[in-house]
N, C-alpha and C positions, 0 to 999 in steps of 0.2 A: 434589536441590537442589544442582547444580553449582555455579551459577552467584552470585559474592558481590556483596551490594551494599554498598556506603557510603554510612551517612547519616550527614551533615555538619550538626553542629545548633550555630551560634555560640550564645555563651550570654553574657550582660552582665546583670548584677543582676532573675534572672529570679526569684528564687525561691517568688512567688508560684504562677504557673503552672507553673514547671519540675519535678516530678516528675508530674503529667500529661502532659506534653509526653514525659517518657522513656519513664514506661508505654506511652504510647501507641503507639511502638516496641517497647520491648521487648516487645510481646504481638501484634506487627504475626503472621499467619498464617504467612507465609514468616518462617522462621528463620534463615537462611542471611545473616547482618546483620553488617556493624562498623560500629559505634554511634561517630561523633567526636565528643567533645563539648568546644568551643574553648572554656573560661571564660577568655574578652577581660578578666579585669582587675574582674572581679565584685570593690564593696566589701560583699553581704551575702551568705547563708548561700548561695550557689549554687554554689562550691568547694566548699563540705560536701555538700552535694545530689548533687552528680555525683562525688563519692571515694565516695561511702555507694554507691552503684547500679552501679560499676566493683568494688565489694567482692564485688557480690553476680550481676555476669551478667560472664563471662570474655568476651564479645563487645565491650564495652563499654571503650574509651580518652577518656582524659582529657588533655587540655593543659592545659596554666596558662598566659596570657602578659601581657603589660601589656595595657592598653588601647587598641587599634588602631581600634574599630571592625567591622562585620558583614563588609566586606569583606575585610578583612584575617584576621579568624578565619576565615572563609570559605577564602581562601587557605590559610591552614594547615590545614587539612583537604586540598582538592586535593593537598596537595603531600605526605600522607602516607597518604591513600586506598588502600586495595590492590583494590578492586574491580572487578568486571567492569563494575558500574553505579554510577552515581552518584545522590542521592538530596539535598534541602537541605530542612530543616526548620526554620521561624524556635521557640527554648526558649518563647514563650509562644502558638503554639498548639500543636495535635494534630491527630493524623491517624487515619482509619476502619481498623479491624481488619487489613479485606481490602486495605487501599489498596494497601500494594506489590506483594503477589502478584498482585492484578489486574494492573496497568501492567507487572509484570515477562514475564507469561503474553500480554501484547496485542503488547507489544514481540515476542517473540521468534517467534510465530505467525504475523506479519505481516512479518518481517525488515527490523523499525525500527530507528533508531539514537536517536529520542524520541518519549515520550508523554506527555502532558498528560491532565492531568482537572481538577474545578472546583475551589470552594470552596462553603462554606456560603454564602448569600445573606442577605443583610441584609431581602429582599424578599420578601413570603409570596407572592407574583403573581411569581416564576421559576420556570420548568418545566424541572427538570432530567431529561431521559426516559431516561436511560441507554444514550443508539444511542452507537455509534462509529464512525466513519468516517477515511477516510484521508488526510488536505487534501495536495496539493504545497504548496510553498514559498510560493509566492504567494498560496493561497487562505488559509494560515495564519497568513500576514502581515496581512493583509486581516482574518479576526476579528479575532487579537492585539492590531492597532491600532483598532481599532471597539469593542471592549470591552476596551483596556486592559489585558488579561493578560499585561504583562512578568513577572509576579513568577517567581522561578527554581525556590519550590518547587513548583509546580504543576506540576513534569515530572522525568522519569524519563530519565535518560541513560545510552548506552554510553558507556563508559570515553573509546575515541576520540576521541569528539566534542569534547571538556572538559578530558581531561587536560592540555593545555598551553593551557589559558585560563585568565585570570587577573580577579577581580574589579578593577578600579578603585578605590585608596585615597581614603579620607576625601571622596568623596562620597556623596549620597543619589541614588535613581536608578538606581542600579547595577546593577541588576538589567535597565532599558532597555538599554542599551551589551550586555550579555552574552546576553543574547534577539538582539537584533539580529544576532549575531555567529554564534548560535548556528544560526539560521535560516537564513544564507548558508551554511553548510553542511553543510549536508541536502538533499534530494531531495523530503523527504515529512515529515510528522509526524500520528501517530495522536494522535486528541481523541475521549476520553472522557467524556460528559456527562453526569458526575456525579459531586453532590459530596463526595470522599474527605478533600479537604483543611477541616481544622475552624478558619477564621481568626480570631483572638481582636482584638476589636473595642472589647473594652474596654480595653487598653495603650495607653498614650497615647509611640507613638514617635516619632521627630526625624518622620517625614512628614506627622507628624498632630499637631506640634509649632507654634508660632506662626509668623508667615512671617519671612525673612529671606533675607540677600543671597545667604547659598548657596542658597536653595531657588529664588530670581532668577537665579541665573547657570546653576542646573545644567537647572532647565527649559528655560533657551535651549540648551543645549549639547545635552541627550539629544533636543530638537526637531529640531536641525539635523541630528546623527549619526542616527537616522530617516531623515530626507529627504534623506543622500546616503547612504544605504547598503542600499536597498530596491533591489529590480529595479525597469527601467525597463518598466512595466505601467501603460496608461492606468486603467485600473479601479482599479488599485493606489496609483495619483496620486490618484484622487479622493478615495481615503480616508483619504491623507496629511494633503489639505487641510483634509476637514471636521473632520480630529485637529487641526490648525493655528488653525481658527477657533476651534474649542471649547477647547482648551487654553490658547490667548495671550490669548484674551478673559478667561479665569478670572484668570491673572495681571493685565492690564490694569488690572480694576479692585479686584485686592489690592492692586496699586501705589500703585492712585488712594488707598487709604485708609492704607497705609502708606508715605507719601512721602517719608520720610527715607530707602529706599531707591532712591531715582529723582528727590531735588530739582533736576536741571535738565530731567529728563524726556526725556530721550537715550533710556532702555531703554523706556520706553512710545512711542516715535517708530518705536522698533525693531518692537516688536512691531504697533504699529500698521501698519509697512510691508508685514509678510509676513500680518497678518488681509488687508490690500488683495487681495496679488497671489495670495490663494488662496481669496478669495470668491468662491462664484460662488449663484444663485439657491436653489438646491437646500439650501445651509449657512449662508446668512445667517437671524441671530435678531436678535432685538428687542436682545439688547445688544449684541452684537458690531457691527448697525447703529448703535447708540449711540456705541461705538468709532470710527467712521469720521466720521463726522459734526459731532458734538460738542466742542466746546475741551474740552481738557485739565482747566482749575479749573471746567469743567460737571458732568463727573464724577466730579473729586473732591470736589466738594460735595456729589453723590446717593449715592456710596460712602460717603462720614461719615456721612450723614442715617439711611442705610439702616443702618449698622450700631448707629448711639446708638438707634432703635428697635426693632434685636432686640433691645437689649440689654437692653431694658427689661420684654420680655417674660418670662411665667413661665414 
């Protein structure tokens, strides 16, 4: 076991999950580990947590710093990493046993420079059958964007590829911009179907937080860096767009029911203009047709309507 990895785990008031979350490393199959763990400015026991577990495994470093944010701990980690490979793990979930040694043995068999594998599914009808294959760029682009798999921990990186990339401060998202980035250059990336990475679904974080004007500007922003920063692949366009209709329409009509982020209706104009110019028969739904069609105060009347009736559900 030559070869070292660094697992990079930002940590902000995890304490709930976070000694799961270490275990789950530290007991990872391959040993050959430095263990980062960035506590962003924890106000409960999660300093204690990770000085107590740095006592007791010599693999294991601890930062202290204020409160930055994932990207910024994140950052600090890269920037003091000594590995051959790099690894990112969010403190409140965990990861399968085998998971690094797998991805570390797939990577180097196949003379990768990234691997990806799943997550747990929220769906008892996903078949994860455990093949592996080897996508180019394009074909990887094409899942990633079709299901969504920006998240950064879900892959396993040589040192190369990453070392002088840098998260994106105090946005959400982040992890889009650095996928994309990461894609452009590679040749190939090996995908592992199956799921090593254990997503914890019960934290309730900033993504899965109320909506708001960051979460409104940074979707247009990680949309647009997407769609100028993909190879120029017809196939590849198609599935830019049907990301384009399914995405802007989701915001569209959180808009419509939180309009005090869009009261002159400018950012719904916006996104109404590029649902237009990337509809085509194949991606049109019943709402995003709604989107096009419909006045503005149409939908936000069925967006409030719709929501004071889940809400009243048990």
């Amino acid at each position: 076991m030559t070869n070292l990895i660094s697992v990079i785990v930002p940590v902000y008031n995890a304490e709930q999950y976070l000694e799961r979350c270490i275990n789950s490393i530290a007991n990872q199959t391959y040993r050959n580990l430095e263990i980062i763990l960035i506590n962003d400015g924890s106000s409960d026991s999660s300093k204690t947590i990770c000085n107590s577990f740095a006592t007791n495994d010599t693999r294991i470093t601890v930062v202290n710093q204020q409160n930055g944010g994932s990207s910024i701990a994140r950052n600090t980690g890269l920037e003091i990493a000594k590995g051959d490979f790099i690894s990112f793990i969010d403190s409140d979930d965990y990861i399968e046993p085998i998971m690094l040694e797998k991805m570390l043995n797939l990577l180097l068999e196949n003379n990768l420079e990234v691997v990806e594998i799943e997550r747990n599914s929220a769906e008892n009808n996903v078949v994860f059958d455990d093949s592996f294959k080897i996508e180019n760029s394009i074909t990887a682009t094409k899942r990633i964007i079709n299901t969504t798999s920006f998240q950064v921990w879900k892959r396993l990186y040589k040192r190369s590829i990453v070392e002088n990339m840098r998260f994106i401060p105090n946005i959400i998202h982040q992890d889009v911009f650095f996928t994309i980035d990461v894609i452009n250059k590679v040749n190939s990336i090996g995908f592992l179907n199956s799921p090593l990475y254990q997503y914890n679904r019960e934290s309730i974080g900033i993504i899965r937080s109320n909506y708001s004007e960051m979460k409104r500007d940074i979707a247009i922003r990680a949309t647009e860096y997407i769609k100028s920063n993909i190879a120029d692949d017809i196939e590849l366009n198609k599935v830019v767009n049907n990301y384009i209709v399914g995405y802007y329409t989701d915001h569209y009509f959180l808009l419509s029911r939180n309009t005090n982020f869009d009261q002159n209706g400018n950012y719904r104009k916006k996104l109404r203009t590029s649902i237009l110019k990337s509809l085509n028969v194949s991606n049109v739904s019943l709402r995003s047709f709604m989107v096009i069609v419909l006045p503005r105060k149409v939908i936000e009347f069925i967006s409030v309507s719709y929501k004071a009736v889940k809400s009243k559900q048990p």
